[in-house]
LOGU-820828 format. One record per residue (C-alpha): residue number from 1; residue in three letters; x, y, z. Coordinates in steps of 0.001 Angstrom, whole numbers. Layout:
N
[node NUM; 'ALA'; [X; Y; Z]]
...
//
This chain:
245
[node 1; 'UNK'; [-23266; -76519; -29024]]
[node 2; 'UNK'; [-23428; -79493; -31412]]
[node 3; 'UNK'; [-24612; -82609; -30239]]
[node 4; 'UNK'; [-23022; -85384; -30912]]
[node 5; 'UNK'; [-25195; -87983; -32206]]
[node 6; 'UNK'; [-23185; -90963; -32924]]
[node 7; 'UNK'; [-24919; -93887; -32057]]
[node 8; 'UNK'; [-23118; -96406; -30188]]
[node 9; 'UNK'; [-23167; -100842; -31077]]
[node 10; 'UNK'; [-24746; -100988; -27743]]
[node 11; 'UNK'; [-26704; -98976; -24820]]
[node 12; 'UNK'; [-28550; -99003; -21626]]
[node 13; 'UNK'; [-31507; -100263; -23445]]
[node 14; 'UNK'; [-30131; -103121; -25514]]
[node 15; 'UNK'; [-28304; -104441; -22203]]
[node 16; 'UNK'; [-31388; -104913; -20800]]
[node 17; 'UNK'; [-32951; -106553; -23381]]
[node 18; 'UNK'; [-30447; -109064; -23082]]
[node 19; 'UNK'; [-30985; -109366; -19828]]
[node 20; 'UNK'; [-34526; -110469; -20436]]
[node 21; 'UNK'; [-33309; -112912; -23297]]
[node 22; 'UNK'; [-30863; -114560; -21289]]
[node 23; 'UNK'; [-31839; -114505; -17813]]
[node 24; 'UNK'; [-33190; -118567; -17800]]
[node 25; 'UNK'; [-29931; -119451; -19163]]
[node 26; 'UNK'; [-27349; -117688; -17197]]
[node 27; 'UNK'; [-25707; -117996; -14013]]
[node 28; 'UNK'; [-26428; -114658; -11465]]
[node 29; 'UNK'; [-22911; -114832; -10525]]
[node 30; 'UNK'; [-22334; -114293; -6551]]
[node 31; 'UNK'; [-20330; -111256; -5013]]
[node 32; 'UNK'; [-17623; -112094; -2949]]
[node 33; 'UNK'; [-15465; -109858; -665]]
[node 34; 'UNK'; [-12291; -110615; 1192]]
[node 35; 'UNK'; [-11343; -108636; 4790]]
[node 36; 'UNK'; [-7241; -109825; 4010]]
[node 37; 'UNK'; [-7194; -108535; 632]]
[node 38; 'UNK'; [-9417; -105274; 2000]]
[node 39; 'UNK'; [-6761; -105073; 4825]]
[node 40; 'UNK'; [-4261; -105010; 2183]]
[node 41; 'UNK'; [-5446; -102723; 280]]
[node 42; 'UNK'; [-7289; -100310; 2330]]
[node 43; 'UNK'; [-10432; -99883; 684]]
[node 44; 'UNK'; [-13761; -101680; 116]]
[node 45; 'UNK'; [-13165; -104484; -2311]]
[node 46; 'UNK'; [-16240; -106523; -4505]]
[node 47; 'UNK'; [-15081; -109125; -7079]]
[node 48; 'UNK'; [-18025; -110564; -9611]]
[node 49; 'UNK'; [-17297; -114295; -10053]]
[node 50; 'UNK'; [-17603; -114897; -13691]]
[node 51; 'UNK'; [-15904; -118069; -13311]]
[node 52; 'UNK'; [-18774; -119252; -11978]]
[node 53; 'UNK'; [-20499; -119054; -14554]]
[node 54; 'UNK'; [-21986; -121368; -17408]]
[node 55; 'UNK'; [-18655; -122474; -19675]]
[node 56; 'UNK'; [-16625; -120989; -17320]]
[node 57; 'UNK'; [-16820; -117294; -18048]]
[node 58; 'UNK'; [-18505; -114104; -18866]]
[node 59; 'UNK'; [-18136; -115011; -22571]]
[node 60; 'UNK'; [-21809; -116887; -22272]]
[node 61; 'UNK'; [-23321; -113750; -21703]]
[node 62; 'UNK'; [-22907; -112318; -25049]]
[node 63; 'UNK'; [-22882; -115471; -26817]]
[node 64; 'UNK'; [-26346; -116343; -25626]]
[node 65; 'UNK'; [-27585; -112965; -26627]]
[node 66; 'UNK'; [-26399; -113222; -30181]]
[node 67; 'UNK'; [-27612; -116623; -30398]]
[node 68; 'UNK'; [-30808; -116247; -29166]]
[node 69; 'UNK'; [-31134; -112658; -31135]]
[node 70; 'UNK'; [-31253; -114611; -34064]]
[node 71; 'UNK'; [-34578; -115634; -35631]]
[node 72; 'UNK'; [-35494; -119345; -36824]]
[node 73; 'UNK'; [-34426; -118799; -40691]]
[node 74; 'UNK'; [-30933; -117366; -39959]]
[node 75; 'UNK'; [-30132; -119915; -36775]]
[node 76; 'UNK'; [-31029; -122999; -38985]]
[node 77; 'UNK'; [-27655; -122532; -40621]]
[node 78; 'UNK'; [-25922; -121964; -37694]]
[node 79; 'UNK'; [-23364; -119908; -36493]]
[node 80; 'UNK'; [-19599; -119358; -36871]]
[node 81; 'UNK'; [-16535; -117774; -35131]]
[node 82; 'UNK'; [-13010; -117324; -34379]]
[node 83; 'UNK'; [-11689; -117798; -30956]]
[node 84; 'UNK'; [-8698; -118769; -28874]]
[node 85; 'UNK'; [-10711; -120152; -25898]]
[node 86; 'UNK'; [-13488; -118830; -23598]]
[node 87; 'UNK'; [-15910; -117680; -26278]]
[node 88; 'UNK'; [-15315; -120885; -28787]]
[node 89; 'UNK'; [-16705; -122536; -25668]]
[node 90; 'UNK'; [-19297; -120517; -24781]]
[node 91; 'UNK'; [-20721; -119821; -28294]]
[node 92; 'UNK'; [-20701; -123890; -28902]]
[node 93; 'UNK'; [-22452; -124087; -25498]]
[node 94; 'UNK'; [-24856; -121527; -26730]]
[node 95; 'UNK'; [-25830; -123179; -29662]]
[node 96; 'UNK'; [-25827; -126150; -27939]]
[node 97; 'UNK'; [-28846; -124897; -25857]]
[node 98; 'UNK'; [-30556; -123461; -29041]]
[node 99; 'UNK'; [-29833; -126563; -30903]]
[node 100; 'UNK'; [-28223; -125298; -34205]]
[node 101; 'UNK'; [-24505; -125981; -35562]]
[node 102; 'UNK'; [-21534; -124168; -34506]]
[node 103; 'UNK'; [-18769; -123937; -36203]]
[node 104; 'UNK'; [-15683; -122577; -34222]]
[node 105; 'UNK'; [-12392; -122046; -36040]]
[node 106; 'UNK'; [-9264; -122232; -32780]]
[node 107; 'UNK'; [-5535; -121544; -33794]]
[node 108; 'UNK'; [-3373; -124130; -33299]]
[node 109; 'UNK'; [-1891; -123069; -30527]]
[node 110; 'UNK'; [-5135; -122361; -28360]]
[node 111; 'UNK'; [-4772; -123935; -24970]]
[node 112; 'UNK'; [-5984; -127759; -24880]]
[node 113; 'UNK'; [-8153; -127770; -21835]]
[node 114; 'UNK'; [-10168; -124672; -24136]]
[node 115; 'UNK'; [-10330; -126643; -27060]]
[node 116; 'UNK'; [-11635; -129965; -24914]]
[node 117; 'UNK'; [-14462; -127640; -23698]]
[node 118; 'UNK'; [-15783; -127188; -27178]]
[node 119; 'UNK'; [-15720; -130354; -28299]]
[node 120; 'UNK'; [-17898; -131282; -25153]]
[node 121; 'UNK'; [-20240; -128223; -26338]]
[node 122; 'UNK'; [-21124; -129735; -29456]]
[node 123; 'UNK'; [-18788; -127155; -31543]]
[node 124; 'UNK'; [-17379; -128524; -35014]]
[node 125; 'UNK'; [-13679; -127214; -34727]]
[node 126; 'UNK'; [-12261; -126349; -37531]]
[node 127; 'UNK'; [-8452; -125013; -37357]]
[node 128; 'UNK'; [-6866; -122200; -38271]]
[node 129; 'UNK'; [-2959; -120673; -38113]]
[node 130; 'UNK'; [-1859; -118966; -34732]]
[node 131; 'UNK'; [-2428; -115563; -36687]]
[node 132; 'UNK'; [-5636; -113049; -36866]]
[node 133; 'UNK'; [-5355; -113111; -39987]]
[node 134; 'UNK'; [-5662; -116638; -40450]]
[node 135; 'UNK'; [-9050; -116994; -38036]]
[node 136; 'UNK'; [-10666; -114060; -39548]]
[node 137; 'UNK'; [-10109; -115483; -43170]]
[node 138; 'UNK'; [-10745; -119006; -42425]]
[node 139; 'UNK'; [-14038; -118295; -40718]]
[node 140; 'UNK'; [-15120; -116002; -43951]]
[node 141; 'UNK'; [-14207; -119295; -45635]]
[node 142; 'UNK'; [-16874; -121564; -43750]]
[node 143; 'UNK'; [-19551; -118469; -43554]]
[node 144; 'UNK'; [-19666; -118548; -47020]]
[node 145; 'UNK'; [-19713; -122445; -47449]]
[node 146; 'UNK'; [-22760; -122666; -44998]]
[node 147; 'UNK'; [-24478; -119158; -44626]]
[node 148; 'UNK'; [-23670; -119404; -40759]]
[node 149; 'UNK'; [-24348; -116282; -38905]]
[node 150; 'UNK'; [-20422; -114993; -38297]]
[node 151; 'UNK'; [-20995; -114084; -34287]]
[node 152; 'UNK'; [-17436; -111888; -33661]]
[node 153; 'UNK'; [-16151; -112782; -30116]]
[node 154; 'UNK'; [-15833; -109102; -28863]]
[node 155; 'UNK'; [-16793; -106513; -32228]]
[node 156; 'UNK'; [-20622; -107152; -32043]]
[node 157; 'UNK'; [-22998; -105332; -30307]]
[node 158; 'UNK'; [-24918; -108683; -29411]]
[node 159; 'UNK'; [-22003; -109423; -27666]]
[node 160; 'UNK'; [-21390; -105726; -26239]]
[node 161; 'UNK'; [-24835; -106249; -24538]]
[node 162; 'UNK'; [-24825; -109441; -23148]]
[node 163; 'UNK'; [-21741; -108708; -21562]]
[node 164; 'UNK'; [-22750; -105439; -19913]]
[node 165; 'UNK'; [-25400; -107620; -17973]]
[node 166; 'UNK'; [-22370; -107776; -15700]]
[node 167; 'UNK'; [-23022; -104524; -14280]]
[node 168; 'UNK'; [-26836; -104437; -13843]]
[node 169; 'UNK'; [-26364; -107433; -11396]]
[node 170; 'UNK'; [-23079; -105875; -9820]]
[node 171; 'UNK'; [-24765; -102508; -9018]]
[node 172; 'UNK'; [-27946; -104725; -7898]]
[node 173; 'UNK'; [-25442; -106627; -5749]]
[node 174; 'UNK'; [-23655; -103401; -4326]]
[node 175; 'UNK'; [-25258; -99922; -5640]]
[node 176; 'UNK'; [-22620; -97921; -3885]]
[node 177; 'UNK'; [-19559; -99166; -5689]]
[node 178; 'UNK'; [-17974; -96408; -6951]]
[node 179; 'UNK'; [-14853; -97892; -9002]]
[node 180; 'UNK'; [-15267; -101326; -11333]]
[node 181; 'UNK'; [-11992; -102429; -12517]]
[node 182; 'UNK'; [-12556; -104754; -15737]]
[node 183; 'UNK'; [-9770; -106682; -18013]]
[node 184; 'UNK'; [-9644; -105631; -21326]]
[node 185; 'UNK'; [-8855; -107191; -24433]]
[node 186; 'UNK'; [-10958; -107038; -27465]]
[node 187; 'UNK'; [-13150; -104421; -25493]]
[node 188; 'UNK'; [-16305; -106256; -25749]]
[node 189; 'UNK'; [-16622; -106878; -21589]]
[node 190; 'UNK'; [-15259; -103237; -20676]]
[node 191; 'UNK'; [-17573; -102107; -23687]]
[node 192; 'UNK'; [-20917; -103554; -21583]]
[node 193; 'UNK'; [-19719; -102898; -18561]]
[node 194; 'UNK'; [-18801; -99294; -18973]]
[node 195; 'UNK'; [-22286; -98345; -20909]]
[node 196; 'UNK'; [-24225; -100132; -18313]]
[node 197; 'UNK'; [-22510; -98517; -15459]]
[node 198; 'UNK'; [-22387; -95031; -16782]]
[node 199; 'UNK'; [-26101; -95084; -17820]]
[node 200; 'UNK'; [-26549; -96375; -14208]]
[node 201; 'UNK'; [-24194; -93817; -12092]]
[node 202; 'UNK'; [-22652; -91312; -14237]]
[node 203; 'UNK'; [-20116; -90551; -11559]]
[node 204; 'UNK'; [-18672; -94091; -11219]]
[node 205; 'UNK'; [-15161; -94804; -12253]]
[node 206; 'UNK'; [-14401; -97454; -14958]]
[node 207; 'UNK'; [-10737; -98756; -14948]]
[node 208; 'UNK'; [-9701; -101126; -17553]]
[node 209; 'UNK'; [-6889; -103422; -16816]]
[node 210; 'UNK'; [-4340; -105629; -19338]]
[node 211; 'UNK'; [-886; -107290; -18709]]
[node 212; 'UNK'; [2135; -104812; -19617]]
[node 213; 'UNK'; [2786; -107580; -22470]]
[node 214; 'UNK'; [-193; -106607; -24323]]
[node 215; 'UNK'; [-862; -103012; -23596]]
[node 216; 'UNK'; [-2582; -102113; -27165]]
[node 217; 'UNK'; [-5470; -100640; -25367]]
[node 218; 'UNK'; [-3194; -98273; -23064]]
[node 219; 'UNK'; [-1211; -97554; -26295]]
[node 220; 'UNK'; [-4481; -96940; -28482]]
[node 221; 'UNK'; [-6149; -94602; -25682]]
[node 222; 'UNK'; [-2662; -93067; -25649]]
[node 223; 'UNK'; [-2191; -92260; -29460]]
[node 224; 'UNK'; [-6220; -91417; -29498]]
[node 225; 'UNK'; [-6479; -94575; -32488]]
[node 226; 'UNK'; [-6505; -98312; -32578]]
[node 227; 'UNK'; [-2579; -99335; -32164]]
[node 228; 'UNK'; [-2223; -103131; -33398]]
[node 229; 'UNK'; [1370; -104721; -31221]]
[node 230; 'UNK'; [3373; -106764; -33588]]
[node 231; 'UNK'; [3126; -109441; -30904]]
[node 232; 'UNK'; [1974; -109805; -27479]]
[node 233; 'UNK'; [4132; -111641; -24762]]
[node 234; 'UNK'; [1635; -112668; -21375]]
[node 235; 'UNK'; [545; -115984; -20307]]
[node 236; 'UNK'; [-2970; -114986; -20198]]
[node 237; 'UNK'; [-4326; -116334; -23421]]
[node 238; 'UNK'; [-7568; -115001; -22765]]
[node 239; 'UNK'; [-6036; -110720; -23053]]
[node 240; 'UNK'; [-4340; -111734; -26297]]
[node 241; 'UNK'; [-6568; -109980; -28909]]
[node 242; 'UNK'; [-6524; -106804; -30032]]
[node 243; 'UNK'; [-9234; -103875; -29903]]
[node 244; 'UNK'; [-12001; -103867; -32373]]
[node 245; 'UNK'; [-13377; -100299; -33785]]
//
C-alpha cells in the first residue's frame, strides 16, 4: 500500500516548539467545569478559557509564534496582516512585546471595541473595504511598500502551531477527555488542535463547530473541496472567514 507522504503546514513537533517559544509570554489558560451545565447535558464537560488569555483570545498563541519565529533581519521591517478583530489585536500585541512595527489592515466594518484594542497594542491600522478581497490586496499593497513579513491570521503554519498549544495544556489539564469540540472558521485553531490531539490520543474525537449562517466548513467537508458562501449572516464576527487550503 502507498504511503501517503504529504507533509502537513504543521505537526506534533512544530506545536511543541512553539510551546517552548512562547511559553514566557502566554497565559496557561485554567480549566473550568460546571455540575448545571453537566446536569444538563449528561456527560463530563471541560471548557479551556481562552478568553483569559493575553488580548483576549487564543489568537496570541499563533501570533507570538510567528513573531517570534522570525529572525532579527526579517522582524526589523515588521510585520503585516489582515484581520477583522481578535488576531489584529493579538498580532499588534505580539509585536508589541518583540518591539517591531505592525501594520494591521481592519475592514471598515470590524467591530469598534476590536479596533480600540489595536490601537492600544501599538498596531498602525490601516483600512481596508468590508470584502476579502479588499484586505488581502490592500495588505499585498503595504508588504510591498515596507518588506513586512505578511503573518496570515489562520493559513500559516506559524499560526497552525501556536494554536495547537491549546491541546498540549488541555490533555495536561484532563488526559482522559475523549471529545474536544472547537469553533471553526479559517481552520487555523481546529487545524492545531486536531494535530496536537491526534498525535496525542489517536482515538479522541475532534468536533468542529460554526453558526448555521456560515457553514462553509460543513459545506466544504460535504462537497470534499473548499466551498466559498457568497455571504455569511451570524453575529459572531470572529466565525466570519472562510477556510484556507
Amino acid at each position: 500500500m502507498e504511503v501517503n507522504k504529504e507533509k502537513y503546514a504543521a505537526d506534533l513537533s512544530s506545536i511543541k516548539e512553539a510551546r517552548g517559544r512562547i511559553s514566557s509570554f502566554i497565559h496557561k489558560t485554567p480549566l473550568m467545569t460546571s455540575e448545571s451545565l453537566d446536569a444538563i447535558s449528561g456527560r463530563r464537560l471541560f471548557f479551556k478559557c481562552e478568553c483569559f488569555q493575553k488580548g483576549g483570545a487564543f489568537k496570541f498563541r499563533g501570533a507570538c509564534n510567528a513573531i517570534f519565529s522570525l529572525d532579527d533581519q526579517q522582524a526589523a521591517k515588521g510585520v503585516v496582516t489582515h484581520s477583522s478583530g481578535n488576531h489584529a489585536a493579538a498580532l499588534a500585541l505580539a509585536a508589541k512585546l518583540r518591539g517591531i512595527t505592525s501594520y494591521i489592515v481592519i475592514p471598515k466594518n470590524a467591530p469598534q471595541c476590536k479596533v480600540q484594542h489595536v490601537v492600544r497594542y501599538g498596531g498602525q491600522v490601516i483600512w481596508s473595504e468590508t470584502t476579502i478581497k479588499s484586505r488581502e490586496e490592500t495588505a499585498t499593497t503595504v508588504q510591498q511598500e515596507t518588506g513586512a513579513a505578511l503573518i496570515h491570521p489562520y493559513n500559516d503554519g506559524r499560526i497552525i502551531s501556536g494554536q495547537g498549544t491549546i491541546s498540549l495544556e488541555l490533555l495536561e489539564q484532563a488526559p482522559h477527555i475523549d471529545t474536544i469540540i472547537v469553533p471553526i472558521s479559517g481552520g487555523g485553531l481546529i487545524s492545531g488542535v486536531a494535530l496536537a490531539a491526534k498525535s496525542i490520543n489517536p482515538a479522541i474525537r475532534v468536533l468542529a463547530a460554526e453558526p448555521k449562517g456560515a457553514n462553509d466548513a460543513a459545506q466544504s467537508k460535504a462537497a470534499g473541496r473548499i466551498v466559498t458562501l457568497p455571504e455569511t449572516n451570524t453575529v459572531a464576527d470572529g466565525l466570519r472567514a472562510f477556510l484556507g487550503p
